[in-house]
Backbone as CSV, one residue per row, in Angstrom:
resi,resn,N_x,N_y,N_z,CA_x,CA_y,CA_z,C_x,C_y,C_z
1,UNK,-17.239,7.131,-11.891,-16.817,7.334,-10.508,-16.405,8.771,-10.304
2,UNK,-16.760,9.455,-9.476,-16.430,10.608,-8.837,-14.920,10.964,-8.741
3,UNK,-13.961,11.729,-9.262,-12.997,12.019,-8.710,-12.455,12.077,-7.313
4,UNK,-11.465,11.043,-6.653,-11.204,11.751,-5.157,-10.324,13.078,-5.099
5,UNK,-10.170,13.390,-3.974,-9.850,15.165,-3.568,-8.102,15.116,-4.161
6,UNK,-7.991,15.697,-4.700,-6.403,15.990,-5.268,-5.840,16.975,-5.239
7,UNK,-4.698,17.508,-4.972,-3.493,16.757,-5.013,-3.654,16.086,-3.184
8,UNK,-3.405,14.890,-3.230,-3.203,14.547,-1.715,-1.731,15.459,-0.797
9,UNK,-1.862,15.800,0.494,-1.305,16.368,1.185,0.046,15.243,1.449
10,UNK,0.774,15.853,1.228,2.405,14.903,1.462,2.152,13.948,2.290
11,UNK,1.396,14.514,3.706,1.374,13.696,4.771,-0.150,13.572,5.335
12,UNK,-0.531,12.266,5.436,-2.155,12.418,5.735,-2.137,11.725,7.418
13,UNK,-2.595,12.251,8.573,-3.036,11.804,9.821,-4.459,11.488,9.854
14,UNK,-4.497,10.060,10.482,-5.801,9.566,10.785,-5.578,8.477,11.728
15,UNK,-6.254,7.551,11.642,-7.155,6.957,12.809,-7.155,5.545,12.067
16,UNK,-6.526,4.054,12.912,-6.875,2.808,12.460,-8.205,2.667,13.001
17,UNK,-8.952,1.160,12.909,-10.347,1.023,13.076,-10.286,1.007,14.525
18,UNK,-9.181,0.196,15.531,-9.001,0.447,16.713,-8.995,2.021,17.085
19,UNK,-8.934,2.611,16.674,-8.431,4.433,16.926,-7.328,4.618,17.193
20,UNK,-6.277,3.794,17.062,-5.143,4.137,17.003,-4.239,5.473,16.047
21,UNK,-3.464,6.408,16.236,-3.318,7.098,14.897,-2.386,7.059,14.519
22,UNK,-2.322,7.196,13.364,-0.933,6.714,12.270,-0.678,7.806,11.100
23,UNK,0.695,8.284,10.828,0.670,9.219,9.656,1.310,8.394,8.568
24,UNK,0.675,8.605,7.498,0.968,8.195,5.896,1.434,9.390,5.069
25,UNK,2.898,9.011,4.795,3.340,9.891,3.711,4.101,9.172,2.991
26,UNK,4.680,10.072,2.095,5.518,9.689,1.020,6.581,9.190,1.345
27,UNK,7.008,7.993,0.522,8.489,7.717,0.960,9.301,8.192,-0.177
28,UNK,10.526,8.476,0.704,11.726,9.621,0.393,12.726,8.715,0.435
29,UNK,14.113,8.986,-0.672,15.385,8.202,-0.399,15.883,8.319,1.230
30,UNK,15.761,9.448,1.969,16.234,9.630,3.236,15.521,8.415,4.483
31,UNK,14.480,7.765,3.581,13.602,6.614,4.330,14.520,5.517,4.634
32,UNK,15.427,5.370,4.435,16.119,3.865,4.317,16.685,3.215,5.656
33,UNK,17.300,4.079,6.413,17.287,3.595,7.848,15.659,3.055,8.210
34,UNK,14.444,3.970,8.078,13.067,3.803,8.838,12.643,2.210,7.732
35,UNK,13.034,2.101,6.424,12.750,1.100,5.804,13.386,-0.321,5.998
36,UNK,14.843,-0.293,6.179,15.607,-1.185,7.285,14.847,-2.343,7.891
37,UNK,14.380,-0.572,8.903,14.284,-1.364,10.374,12.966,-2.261,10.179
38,UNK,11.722,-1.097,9.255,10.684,-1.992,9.210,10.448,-3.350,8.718
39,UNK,11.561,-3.864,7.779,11.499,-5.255,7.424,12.107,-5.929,7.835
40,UNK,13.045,-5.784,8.784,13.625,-6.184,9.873,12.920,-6.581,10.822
41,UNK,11.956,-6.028,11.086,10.505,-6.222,12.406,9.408,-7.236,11.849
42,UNK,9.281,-7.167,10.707,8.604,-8.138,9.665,9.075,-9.465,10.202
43,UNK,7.933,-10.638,10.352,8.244,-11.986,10.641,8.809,-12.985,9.594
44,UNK,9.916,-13.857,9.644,10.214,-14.631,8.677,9.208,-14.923,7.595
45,UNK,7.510,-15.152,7.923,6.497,-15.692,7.247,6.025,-14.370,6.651
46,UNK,6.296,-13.280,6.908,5.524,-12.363,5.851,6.709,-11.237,5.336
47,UNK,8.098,-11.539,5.603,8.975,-11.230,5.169,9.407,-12.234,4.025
48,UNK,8.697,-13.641,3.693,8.285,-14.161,2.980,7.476,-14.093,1.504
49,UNK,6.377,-13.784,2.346,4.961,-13.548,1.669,5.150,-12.310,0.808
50,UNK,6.172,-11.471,1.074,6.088,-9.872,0.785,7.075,-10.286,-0.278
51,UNK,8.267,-10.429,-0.223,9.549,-10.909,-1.141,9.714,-12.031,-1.624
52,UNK,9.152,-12.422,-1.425,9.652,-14.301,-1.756,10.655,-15.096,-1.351
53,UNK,11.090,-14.210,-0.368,12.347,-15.046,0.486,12.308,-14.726,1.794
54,UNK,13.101,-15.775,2.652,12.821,-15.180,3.924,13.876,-14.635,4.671
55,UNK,14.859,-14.244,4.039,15.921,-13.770,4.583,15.700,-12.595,5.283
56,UNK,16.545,-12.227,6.283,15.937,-10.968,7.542,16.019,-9.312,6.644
57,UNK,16.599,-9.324,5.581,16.862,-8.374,4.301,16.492,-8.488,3.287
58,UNK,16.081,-7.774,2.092,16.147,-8.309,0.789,17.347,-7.640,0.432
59,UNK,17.873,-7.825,-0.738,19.037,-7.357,-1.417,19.218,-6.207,-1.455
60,UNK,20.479,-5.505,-1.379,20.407,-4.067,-1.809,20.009,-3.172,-2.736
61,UNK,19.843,-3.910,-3.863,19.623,-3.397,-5.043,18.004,-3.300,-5.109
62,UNK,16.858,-4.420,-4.695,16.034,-4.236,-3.891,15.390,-3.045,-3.091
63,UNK,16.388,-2.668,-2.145,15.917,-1.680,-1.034,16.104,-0.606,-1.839
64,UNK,17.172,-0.891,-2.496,17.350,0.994,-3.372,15.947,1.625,-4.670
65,UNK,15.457,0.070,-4.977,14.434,0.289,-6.121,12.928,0.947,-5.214
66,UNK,13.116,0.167,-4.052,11.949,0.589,-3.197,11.754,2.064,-2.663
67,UNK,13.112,3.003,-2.329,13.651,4.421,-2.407,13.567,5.072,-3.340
68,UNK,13.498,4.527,-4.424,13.918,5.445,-6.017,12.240,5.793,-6.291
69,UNK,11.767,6.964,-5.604,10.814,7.398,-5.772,10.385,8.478,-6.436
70,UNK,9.514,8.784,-7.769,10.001,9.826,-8.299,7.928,10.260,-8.379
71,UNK,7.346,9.672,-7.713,6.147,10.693,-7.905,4.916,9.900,-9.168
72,UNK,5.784,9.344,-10.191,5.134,9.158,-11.401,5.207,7.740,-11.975
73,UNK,6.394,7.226,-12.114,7.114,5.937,-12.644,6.606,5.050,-11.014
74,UNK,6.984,5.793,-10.377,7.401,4.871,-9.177,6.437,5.441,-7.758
75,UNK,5.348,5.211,-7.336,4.390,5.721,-6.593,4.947,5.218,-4.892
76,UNK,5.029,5.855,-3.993,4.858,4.718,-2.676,4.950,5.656,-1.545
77,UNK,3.989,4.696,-0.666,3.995,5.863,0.837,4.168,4.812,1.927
78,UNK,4.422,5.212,3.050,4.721,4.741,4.122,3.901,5.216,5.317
79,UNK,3.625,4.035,6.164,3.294,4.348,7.400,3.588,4.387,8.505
80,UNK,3.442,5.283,9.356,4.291,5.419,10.747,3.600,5.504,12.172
81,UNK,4.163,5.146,13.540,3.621,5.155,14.187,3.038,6.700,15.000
82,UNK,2.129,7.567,15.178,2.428,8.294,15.990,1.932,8.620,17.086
83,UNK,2.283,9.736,17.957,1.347,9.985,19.375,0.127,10.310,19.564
84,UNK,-0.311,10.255,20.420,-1.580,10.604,20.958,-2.445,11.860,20.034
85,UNK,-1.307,12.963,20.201,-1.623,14.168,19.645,-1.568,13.754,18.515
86,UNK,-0.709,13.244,17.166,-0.688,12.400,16.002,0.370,13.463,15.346
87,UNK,1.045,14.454,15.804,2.095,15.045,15.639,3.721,14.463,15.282
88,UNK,4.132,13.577,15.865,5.175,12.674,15.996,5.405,11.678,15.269
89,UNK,6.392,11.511,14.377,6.093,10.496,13.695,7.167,9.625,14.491
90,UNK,6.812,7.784,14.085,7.686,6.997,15.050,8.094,6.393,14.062
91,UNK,7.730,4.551,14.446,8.581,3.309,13.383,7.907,3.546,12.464
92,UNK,8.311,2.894,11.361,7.254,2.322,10.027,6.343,1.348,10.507
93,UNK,5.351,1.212,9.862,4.375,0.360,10.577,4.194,-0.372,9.230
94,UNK,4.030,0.418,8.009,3.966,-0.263,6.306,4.315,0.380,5.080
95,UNK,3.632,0.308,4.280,4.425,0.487,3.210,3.707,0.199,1.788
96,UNK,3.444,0.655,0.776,2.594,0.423,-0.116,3.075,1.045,-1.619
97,UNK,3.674,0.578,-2.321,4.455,0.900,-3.768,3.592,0.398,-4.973
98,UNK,3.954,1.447,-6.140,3.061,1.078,-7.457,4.068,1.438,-8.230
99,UNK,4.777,0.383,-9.094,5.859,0.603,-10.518,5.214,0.372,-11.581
100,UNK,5.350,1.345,-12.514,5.006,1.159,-14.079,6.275,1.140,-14.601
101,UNK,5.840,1.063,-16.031,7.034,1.118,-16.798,6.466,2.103,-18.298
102,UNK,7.427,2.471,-19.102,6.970,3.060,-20.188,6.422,2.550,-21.172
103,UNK,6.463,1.449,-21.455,5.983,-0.092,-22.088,4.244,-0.096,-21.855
104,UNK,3.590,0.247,-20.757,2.403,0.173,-19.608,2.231,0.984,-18.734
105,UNK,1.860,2.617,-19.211,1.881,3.180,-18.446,0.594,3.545,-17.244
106,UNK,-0.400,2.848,-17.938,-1.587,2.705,-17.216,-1.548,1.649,-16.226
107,UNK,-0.891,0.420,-16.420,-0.641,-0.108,-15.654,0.362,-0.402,-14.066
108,UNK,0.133,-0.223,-13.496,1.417,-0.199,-12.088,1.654,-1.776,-11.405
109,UNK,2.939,-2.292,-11.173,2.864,-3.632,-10.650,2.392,-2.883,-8.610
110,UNK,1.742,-3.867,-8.522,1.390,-3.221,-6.760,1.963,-4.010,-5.582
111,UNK,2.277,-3.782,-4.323,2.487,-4.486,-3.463,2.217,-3.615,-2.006
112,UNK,2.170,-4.359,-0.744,1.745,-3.533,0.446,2.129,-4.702,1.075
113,UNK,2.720,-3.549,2.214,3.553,-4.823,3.535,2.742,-4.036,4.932
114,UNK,2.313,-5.156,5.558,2.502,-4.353,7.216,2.539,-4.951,8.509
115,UNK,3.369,-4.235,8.904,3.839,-5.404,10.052,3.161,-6.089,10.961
116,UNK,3.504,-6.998,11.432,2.355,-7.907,11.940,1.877,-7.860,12.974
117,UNK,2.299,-6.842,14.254,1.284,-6.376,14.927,0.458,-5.660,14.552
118,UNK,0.234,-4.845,13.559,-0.666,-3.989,13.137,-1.356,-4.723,12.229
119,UNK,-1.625,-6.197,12.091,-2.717,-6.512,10.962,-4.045,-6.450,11.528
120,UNK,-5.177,-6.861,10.427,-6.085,-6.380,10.946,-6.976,-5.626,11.540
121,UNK,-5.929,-4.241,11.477,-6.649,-3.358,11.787,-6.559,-1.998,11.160
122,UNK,-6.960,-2.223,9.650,-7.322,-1.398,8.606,-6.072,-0.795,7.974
123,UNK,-4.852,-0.452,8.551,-3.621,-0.022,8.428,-3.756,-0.326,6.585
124,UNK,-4.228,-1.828,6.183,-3.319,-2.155,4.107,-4.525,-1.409,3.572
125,UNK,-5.757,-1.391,4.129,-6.929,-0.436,3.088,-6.315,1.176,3.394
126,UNK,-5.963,1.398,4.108,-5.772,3.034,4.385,-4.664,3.376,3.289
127,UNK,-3.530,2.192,3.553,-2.746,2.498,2.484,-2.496,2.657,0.757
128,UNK,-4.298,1.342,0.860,-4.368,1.104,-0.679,-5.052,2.368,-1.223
129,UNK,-5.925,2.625,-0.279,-6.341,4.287,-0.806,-5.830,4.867,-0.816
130,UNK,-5.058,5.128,-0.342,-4.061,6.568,-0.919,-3.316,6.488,-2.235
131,UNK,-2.684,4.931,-2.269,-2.007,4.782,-3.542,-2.680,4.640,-4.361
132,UNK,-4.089,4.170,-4.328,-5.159,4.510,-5.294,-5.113,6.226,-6.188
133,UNK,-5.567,6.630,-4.648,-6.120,7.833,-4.948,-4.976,8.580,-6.524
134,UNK,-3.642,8.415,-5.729,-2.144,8.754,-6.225,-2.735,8.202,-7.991
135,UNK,-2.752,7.430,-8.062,-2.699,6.823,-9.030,-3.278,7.232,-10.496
136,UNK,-4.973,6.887,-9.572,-5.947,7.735,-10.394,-5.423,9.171,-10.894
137,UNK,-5.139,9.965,-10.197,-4.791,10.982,-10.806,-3.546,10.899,-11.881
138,UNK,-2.548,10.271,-11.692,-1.390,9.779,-12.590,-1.282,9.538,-13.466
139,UNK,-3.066,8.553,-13.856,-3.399,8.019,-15.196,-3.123,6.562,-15.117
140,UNK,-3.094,5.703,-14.339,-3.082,4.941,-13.963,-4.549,4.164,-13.981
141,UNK,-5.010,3.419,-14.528,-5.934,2.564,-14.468,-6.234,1.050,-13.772
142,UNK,-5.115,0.378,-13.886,-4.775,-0.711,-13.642,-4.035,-1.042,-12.590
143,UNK,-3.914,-2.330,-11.316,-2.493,-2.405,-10.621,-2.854,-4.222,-10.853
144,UNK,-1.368,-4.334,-11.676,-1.123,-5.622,-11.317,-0.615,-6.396,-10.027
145,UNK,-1.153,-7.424,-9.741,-0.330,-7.935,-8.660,-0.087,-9.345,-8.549
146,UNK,0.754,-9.830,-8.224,1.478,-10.817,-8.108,2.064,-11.528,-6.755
147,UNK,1.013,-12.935,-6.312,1.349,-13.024,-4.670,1.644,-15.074,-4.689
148,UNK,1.881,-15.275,-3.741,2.472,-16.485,-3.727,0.819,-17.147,-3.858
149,UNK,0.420,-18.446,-4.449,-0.205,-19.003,-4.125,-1.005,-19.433,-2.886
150,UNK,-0.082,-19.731,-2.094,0.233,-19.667,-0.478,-0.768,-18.510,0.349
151,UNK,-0.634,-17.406,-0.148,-0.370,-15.985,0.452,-2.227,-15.842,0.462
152,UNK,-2.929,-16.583,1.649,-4.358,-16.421,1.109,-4.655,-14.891,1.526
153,UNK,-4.075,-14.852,2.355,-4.614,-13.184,3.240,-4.420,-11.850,1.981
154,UNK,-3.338,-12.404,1.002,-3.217,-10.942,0.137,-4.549,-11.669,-0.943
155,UNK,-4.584,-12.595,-1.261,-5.610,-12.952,-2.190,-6.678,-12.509,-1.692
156,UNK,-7.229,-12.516,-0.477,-8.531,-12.276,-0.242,-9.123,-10.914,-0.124
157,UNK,-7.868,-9.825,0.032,-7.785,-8.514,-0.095,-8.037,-8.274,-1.130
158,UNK,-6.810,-8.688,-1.672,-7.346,-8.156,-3.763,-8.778,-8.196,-4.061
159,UNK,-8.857,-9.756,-3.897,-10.567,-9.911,-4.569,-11.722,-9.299,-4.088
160,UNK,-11.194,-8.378,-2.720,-12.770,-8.145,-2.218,-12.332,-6.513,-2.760
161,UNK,-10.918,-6.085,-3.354,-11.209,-4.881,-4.000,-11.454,-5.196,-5.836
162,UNK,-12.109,-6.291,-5.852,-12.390,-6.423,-7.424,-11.542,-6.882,-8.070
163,UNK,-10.674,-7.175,-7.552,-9.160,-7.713,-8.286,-9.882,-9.060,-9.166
164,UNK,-9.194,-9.646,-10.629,-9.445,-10.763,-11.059,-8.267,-11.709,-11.606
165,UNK,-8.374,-12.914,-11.294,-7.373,-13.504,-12.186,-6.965,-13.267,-12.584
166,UNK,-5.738,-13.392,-13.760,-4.764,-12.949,-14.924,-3.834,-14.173,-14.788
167,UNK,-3.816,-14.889,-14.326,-2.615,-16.120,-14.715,-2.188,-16.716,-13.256
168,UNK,-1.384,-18.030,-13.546,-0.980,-18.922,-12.110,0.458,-19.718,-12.846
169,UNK,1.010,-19.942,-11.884,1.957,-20.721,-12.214,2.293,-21.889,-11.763
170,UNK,1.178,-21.868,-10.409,1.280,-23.065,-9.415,2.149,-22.524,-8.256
171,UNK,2.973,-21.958,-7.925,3.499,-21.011,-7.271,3.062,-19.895,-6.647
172,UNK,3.038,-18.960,-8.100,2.136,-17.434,-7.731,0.809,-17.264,-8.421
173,UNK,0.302,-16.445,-8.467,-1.118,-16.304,-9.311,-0.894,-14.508,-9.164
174,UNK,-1.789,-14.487,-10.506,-1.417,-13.057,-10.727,-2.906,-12.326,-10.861
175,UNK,-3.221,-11.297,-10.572,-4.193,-10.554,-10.294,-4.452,-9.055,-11.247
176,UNK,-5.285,-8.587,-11.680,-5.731,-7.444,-12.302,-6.901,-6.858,-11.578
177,UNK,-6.152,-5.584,-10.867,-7.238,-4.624,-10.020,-7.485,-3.530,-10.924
178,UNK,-8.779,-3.090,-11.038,-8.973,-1.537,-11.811,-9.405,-0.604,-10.513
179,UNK,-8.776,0.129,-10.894,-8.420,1.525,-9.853,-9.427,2.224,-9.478
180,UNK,-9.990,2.461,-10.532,-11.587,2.826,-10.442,-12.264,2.101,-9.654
181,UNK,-12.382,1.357,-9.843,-13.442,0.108,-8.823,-12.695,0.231,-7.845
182,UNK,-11.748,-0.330,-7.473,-11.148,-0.667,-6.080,-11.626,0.778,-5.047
183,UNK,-11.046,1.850,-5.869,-11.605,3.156,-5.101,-12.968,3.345,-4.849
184,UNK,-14.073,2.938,-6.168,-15.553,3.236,-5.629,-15.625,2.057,-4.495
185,UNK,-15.241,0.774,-4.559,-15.543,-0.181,-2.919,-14.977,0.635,-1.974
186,UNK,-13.932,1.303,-1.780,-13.468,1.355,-0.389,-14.282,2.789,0.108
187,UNK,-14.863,3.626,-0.957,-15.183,4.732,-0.542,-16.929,4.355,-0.133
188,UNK,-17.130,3.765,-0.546,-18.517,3.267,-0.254,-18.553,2.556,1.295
189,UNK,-17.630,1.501,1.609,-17.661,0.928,2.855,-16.968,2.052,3.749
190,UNK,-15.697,2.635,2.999,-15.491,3.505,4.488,-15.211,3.117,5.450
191,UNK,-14.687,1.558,5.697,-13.738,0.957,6.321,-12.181,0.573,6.307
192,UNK,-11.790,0.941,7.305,-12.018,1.915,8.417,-12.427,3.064,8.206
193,UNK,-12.938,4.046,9.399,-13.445,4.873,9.251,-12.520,6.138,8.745
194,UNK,-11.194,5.697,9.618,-10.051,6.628,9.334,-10.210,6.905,7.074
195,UNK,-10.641,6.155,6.703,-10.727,6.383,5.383,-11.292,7.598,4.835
196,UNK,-11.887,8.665,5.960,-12.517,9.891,5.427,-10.882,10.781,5.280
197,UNK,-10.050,10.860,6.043,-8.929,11.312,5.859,-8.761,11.484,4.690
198,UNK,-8.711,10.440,3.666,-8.073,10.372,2.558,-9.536,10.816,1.310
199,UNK,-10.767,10.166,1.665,-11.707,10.962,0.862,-12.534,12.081,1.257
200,UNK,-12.359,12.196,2.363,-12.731,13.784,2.885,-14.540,13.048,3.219
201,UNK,-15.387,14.062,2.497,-17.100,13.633,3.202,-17.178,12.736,2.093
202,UNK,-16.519,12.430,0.595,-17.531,11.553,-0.066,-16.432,10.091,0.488
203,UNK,-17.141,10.196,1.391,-16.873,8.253,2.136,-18.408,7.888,2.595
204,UNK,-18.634,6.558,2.287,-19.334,5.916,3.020,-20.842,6.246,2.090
């Protein structure tokens, strides 16, 4: 697979499949009010699906692991709403994190939230590419993931980026994406289109 364009720009502006535009950057400890609010806006059922509980919060200790961003150990960007011009940044719209550990460093556990007016319309691929992209370069090969049984909409994502089995519990089922692949599918479809943002001309 081709290398994508590196180092990615802190902050990337583009375009959902609607043409809506949205900026993706890094999340920063100073995120935590904008992180708050966004799971706060999250519906009981995918404030669910995302945590495993449905409480209108997750724990503090939680929100602080989701902040503790250091670039390498701990990967994650956020998405926001912005204007017309695409200058402005507004709410969070999502959110997309990759944890390793020193134990597995090729490996990252993965997850992506986005709020539920904005589904469906390309917002979790825009995000998975970038944390892809992040990744690949990191040395990262692998993202595990781990979703409720229940949760068909994240299952059906994974698998159409190559994701495979790795275990069930009857509960959750657990998934193995390679980074490589997931990136050659999305750069090949190029859906959404906003996806040249993040691979520049080799999309599509």
């Amino acid at each position: 697979m081709d290398t994508a364009p590196f180092p990615l720009p802190d902050t990337i502006r583009t375009r959902l499949a609607d043409g809506s535009p949205v900026c993706i950057r890094r999340i920063r400890p100073a995120d935590e009010a904008l992180m708050r609010a966004g799971i706060e806006r999250l519906s009981p059922r995918s404030r669910y699906l995302r945590f495993f509980s449905g409480g209108k919060l997750p724990p503090d200790w939680v929100i602080d692991r989701l902040l503790d961003v250091d670039g390498h150990r701990h990967l994650a960007w956020g998405a926001l709403e912005c204007g017309g011009s695409g200058e402005a940044e507004g709410e969070a719209i999502g959110a997309v994190h990759a944890f390793r550990t020193e134990a597995e460093p090729e490996c990252a556990e993965f997850s992506v939230a986005v709020l539920d007016a904005w589904h469906g319309r390309g917002l979790g691929r825009l995000l998975t590419a970038t944390i892809l992209c992040e990744a690949h370069e990191q040395g990262i090969r692998a993202f595990h993931v781990d979703t409720l049984t229940e949760n068909a909409g994240a299952i059906e994502f994974v698998t159409s980026l190559g994701a495979r089995g790795s275990g069930a519990d009857g509960i959750t089922r657990s998934f193995r994406l390679d980074v490589g692949g997931a990136l050659a599918i999305l750069r090949r479809a190029c859906d959404p289109p906003g996806l040249r943002a993040i691979f520049g001309e080799d999309c599509g």
